[in-house]
VEXLUM-922431 format. One line per 5 residues: their letters; for each residue x, y, z of C-alpha. Coordinates in pm, 1 decimal. Example, Ala and Ser with C-alpha at 12.3 -4.5 7.8 and 13.67 -1.06 7.14 Angstrom:
AS) 1230.0:-450.0:780.0; 1367.0:-106.0:714.0
END
This chain:
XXXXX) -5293.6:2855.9:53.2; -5351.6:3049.8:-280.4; -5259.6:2917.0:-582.5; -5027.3:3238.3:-668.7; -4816.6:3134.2:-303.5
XXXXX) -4832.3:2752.2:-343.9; -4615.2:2868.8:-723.3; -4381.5:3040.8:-476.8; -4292.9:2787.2:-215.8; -4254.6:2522.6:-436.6
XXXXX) -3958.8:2616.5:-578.9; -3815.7:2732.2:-238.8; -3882.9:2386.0:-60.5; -3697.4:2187.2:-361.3; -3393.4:2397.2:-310.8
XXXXX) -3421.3:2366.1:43.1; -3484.0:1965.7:-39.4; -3188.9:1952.8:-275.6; -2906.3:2174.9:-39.9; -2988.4:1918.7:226.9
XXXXX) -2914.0:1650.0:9.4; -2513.1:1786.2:-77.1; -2286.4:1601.1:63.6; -2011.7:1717.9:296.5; -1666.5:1644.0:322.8
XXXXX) -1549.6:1445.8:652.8; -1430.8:1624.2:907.0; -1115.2:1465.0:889.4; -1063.1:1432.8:580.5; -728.6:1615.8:433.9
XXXXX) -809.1:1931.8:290.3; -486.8:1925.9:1.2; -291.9:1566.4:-125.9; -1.0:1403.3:55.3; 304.2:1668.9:-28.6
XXXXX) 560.1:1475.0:-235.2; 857.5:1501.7:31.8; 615.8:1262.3:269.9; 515.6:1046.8:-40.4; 878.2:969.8:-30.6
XXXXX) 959.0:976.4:314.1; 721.0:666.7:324.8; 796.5:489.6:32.1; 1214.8:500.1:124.2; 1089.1:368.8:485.0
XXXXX) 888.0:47.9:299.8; 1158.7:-13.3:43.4; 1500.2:-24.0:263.6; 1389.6:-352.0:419.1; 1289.4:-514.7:94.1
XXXXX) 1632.2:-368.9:-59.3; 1831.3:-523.1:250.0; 1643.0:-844.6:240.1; 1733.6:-862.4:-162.3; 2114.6:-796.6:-51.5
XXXXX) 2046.7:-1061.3:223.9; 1891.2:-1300.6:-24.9; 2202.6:-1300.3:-288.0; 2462.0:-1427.2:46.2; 2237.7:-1681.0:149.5
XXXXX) 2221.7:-1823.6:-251.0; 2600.5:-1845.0:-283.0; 2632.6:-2000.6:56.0; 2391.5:-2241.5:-69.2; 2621.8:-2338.0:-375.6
XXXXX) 2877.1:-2335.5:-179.0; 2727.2:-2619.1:46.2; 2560.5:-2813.9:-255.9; 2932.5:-2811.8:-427.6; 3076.9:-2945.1:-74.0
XXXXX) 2827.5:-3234.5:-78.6; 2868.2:-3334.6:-436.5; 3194.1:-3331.7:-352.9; 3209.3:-3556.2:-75.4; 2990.7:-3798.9:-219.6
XXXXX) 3150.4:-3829.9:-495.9; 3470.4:-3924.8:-352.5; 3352.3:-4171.1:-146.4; 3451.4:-3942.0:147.7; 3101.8:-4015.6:332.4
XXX) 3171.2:-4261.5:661.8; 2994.3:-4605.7:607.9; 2773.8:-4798.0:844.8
END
């Protein structure tokens, strides 16, 4: 090759070099964010068990007073049967 077309292929093959080295997107990768009204969709599915089992979580406390009272209660009255 002559020095005058070695000058001109060098630069050629490095951009050739360097636009096979650019990375592509996945195929299946989304092309535009999550829209909002799906954002929320999801995060109203997650939080109505966690909401319910914080509704759940405030009857099972007061029946658990309830019983500790009883018990105090009874023992101390005496009301407990004896061996």
């Amino acid at each position: 090759m002559p020095p005058r077309t070695a000058k001109l292929v060098m630069p050629f093959a490095a951009a050739l070099l360097l636009a096979a080295c650019k990375e592509n997107p996945a195929p299946d990768a989304p092309k535009s964010p999550a829209s909002p009204v799906g954002a929320t969709e999801l995060r109203d599915t997650i939080q109505k068990p966690i909401d319910k089992a914080k509704g759940v979580e405030g009857v099972i406390q007061n029946a658990h007073d309830k019983q500790d009272e009883q018990l105090q209660k009874e023992e101390g009255s005496g009301a407990a049967s004896q061996p």
